[in-house]
N, C-alpha and C positions, 0 to 999 in steps of 0.2 A: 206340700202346702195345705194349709186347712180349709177346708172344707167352707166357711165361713171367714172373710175378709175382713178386714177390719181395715178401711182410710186410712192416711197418712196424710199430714200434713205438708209432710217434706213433697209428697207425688207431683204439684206445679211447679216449685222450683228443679225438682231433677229432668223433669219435660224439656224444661226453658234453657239448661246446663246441654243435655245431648243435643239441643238441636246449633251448639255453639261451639265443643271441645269433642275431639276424637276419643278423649279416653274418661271415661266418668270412675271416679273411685267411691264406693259407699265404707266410709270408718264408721269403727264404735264397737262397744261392751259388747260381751257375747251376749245371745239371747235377746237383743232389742229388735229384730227384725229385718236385718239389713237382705235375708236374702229373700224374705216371702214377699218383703216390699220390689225389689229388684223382678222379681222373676214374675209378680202379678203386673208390672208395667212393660213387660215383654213381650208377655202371652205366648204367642207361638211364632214370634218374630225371628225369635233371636236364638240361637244353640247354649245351652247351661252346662258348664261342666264343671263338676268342684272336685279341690285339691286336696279334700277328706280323702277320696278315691286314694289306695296305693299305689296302683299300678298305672295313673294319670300320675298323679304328682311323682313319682318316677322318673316317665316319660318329661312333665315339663322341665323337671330338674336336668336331667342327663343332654338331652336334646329340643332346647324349648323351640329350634326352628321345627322341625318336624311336628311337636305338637302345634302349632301355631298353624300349618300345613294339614293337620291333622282336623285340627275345628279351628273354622273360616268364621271370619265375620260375617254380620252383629253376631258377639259372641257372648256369653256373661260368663265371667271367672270367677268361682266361689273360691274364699279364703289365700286369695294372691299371696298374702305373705308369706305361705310355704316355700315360695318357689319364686325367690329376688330376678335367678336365673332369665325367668320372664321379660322381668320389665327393657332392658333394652332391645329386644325383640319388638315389644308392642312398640315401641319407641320409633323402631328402625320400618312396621308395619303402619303406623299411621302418617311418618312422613312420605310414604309411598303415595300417599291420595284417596284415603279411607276417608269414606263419608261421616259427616260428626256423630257420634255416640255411637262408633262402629265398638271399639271396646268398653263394656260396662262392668267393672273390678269391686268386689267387698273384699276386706280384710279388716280381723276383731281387734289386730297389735299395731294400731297405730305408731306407739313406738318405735316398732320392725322396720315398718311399712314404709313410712316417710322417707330414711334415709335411703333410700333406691330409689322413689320417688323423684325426690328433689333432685338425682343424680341423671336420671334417664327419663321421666315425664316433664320435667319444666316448662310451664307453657302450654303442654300439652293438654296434662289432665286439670278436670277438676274434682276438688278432694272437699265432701260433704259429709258431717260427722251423724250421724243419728242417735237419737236417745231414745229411752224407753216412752210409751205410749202417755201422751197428755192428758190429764182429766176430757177436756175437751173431744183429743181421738174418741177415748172410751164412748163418752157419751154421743157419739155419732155426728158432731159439727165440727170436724178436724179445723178448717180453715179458718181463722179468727185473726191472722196477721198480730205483729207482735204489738205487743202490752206497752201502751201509755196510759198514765191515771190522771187524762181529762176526762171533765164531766162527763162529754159527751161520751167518751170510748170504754168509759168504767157501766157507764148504763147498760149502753150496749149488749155490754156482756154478762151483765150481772140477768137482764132480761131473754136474752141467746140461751143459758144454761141450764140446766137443770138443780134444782137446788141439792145439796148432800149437809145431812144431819150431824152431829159431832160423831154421834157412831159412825155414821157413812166413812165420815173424814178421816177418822183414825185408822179405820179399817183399809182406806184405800193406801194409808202410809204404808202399814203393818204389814199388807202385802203387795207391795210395791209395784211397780210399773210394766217391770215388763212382760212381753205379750203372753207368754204361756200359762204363766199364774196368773194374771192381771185381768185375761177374758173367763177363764176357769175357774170355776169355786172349787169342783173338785180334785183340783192338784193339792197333793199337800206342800203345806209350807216349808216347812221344816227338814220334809223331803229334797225341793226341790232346791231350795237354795245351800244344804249340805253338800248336793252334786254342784252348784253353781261354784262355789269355792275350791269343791278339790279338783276341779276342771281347769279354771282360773289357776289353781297353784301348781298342778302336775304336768299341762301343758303350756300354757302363756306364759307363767312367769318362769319357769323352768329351762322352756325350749328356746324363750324368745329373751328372758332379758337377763339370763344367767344368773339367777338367784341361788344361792348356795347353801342354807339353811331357811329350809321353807316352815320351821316350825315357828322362826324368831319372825319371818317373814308374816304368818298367819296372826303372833300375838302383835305384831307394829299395824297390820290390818284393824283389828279390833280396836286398839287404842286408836288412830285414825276413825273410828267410827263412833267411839263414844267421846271425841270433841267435836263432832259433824257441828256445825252454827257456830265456833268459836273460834278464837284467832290461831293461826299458826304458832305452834309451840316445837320446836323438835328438838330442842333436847328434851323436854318432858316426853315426847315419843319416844324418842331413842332410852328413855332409861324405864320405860313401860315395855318395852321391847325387849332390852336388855343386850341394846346395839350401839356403836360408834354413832356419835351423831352425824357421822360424814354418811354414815351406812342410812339412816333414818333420813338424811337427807334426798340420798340416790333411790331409797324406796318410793317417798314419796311423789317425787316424781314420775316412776312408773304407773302408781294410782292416777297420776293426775293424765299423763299419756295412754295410758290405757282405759280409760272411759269411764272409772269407777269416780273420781272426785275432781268437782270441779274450784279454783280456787278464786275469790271474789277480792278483787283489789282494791286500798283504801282511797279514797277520791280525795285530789288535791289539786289546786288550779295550777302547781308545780309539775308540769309532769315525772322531772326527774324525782323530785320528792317522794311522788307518789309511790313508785318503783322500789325503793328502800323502805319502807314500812311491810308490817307484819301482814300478811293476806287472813279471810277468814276461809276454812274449809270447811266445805256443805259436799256430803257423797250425792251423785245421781240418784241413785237408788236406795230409797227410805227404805223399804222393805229389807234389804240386802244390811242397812248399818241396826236395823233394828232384830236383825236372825243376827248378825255379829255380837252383838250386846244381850242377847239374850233375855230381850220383853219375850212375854211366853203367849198374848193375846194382846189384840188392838184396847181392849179396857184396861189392860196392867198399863199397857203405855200409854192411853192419855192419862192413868190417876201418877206416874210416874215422872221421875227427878228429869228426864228427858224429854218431856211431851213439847214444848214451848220449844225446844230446840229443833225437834224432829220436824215440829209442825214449821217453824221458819227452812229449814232445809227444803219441805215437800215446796213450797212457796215460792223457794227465791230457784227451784229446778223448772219450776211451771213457767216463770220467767221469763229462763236461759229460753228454754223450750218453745217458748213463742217466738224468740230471733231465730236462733240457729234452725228452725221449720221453714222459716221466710228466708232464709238463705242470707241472713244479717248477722254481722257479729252483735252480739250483747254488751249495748253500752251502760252496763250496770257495773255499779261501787258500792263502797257500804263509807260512813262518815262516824270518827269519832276523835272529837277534838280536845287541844289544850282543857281545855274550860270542860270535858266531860261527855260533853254532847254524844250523843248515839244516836243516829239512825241507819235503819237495818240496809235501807237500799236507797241507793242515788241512780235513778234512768235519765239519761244524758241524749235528749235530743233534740239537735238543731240548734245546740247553742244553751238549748234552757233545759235547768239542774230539775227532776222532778223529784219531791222525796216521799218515801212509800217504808212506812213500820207495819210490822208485824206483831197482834199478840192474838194468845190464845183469851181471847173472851168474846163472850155475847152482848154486853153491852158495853163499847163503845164512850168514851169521854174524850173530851177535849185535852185533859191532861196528858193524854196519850201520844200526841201529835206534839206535845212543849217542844220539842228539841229541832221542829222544822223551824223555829223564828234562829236558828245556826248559820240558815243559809243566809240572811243577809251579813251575819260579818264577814264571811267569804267573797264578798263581791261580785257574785254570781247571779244571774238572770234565774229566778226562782219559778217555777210555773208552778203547776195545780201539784195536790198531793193526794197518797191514800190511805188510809188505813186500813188494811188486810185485815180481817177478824174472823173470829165464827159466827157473825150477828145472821140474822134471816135474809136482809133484805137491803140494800143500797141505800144510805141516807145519807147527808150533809151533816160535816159536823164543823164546820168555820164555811167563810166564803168562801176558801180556796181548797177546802180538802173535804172528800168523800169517805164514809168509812162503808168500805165493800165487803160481802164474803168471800173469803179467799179462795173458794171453787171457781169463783166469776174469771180468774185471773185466765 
């Protein structure tokens, strides 16, 4: 563990999760933190043992009662998906009358992981995903509960944070979230996210989701990265790849099971409608789509053909990131209609449609927001809206919409 801790937002909802479910699972991307988070809300509670070990992971595969016999509860499991073996053990251990968060499980393959999951924990566990670290962790006030753009909650936060410069901003894309490069200036980039991919390709996707040619694997990665903010295309993946699109199909849902890309659905008051329409895909990890594409410095990539995209990605993960902290799914969509309309994000709460665009500039117009007067041909309960920008400072730019800097988020 390091030496220096860094908050997490997720830490009150996982408190409020153990002291409710006998089995707590932490998912998500490698590298975001799942176990220094895990093992700093243990402290010296609980026994740690991870399934990196050979000669554990071994033992839990061949005979997972004996390990289970072996380390007693409260225990913490690093990397459970090695060893499925386990799960109806823990299964068959907490219906015995283990006190809640007697087992607390990470695993980076959600993919893996879930189907034994759902087979042998049902009910039992609960399964909370983590992401890389938020502007907000960084800056030392994790807890902010998730993003609505009324007046009052855009102040709030735009006043709570600490401001970041368009340098700052790009910079924090460019080398992206999470924790090892993200608290470190002296890691190199370039370094660290080369091992991040062949790590991801030679173990995760190899061992876990049967990939067969990890080189056409790595170029359908890349093309998934340089449309990060754009709609679902896959046959243009699959022929960037130089794959079946059933194949580009099946990839991309490993990205999407596997922590790296999250996919943003079109809002329709139809719900089935909604369903069948194209999603747009934005990766977790800016930093990670922008070592993919190959920007060489945070200045090539804001004076660059991707900056406006990258920066709506950074934007609309800060978002996600403030539900899935608060243990909330993310009622966010994106809208663009018959008639043209675009807007980048719809937040859906209680009923009332919030709408929130995204650009790269410092000053801020009314033109910018046209496309929220959309929501009244929808028939939808319309609340406040925001404009995300790089402006300095929180102002009004209609009665109903604020244009915010998008660090405030």
């Amino acid at each position: 563990m390091p030496a220096t801790y860094t908050a997490r937002a997720l830490e009150p909802h996982l408190r409020r999760l153990s002291e409710q479910f006998p089995v707590i699972i932490v998912t998500g991307a490698r590298q975001v933190g799942k176990t220094t988070l895990l093992r700093h809300l243990a402290g010296k509670t609980r026994t740690y043992v991870t399934l990196d070990d050979p000669p554990v992971l071994e033992l839990a595969r061949s005979d997972p009662a004996l390990f289970l016999q072996r380390f007693r509860p409260p225990l913490l499991i690093d990397e459970v998906q090695y060893a499925p073996q386990l799960l109806p053990y823990i299964k068959m251990a907490a219906d015995e009358g283990h006190e809640p968060g007697a087992f607390w499980l990470t695993g980076s393959q959600s993919f893996h992981l879930m189907k034994g999951v759902s087979e042998s924990l049902a009910g039992r566990a609960a399964v909370v995903q983590l992401l890389g670290l938020s502007t907000r962790e960084r800056s030392g006030s994790p807890v902010a509960g998730p993003f609505v753009p009324t007046p009052d909650e855009v102040l709030r936060r735009a006043t709570a944070t600490s401001a970041l410069s368009l340098q700052d901003v790009y910079r924090t894309i460019w080398r992206g979230s999470l924790p090892a490069i993200a608290l470190d200036e002296g890691v190199d980039r370039d370094a660290f996210y080369g091992s991040y991919v062949a790590t991801y390709l030679q173990r995760d996707v190899r061992d876990l989701a049967h990939v067969g040619d990890q080189v056409a694997f790595l170029r359908f990665v890349r093309a998934a990265a340089a449309r990060t903010g754009t709609l679902v295309n896959v046959a243009e993946m699959a022929r960037d790849a130089d794959v079946a699109p059933n194949t580009a199909k099946s990839w991309l849902s490993i990205l999407v099971a596997s922590g790296l890309v999250f996919l943003l659905e079109p809002f329709h008051t139809n719900v089935t409608k909604r369903l069948v329409k194209a999603p747009k895909l934005y990766f977790f990890e800016t930093g990670l789509a922008a070592y993919l594409t190959e920007w060489s410095s945070p200045a090539v990539l804001e004076a660059g053909a991707m900056a406006g995209a990258i920066l709506e990605t950074w934007v609309v993960a800060e978002v996600v990131k403030s539900y899935w902290n608060a243990g909330l799914r993310a009622p966010v969509y994106f809208l663009r209609d018959k008639d043209q309309a675009e807007i980048d994000l719809l937040i859906v709460r209680d009923g009332v449609v919030h709408p929130v665009e995204i650009k790269k500039t410092a000053s801020p117009r009314k033109d910018d927001v046209r496309h929220f007067a959309a929501l009244g041909r929808l028939g939808v309960t319309a609340g406040p809206g925001t404009l995300l920008c790089l402006g300095a400072r929180a102002l009004p730019l209609t009665a109903s919409t604020w244009a915010v800097p998008a660090w405030a988020v």
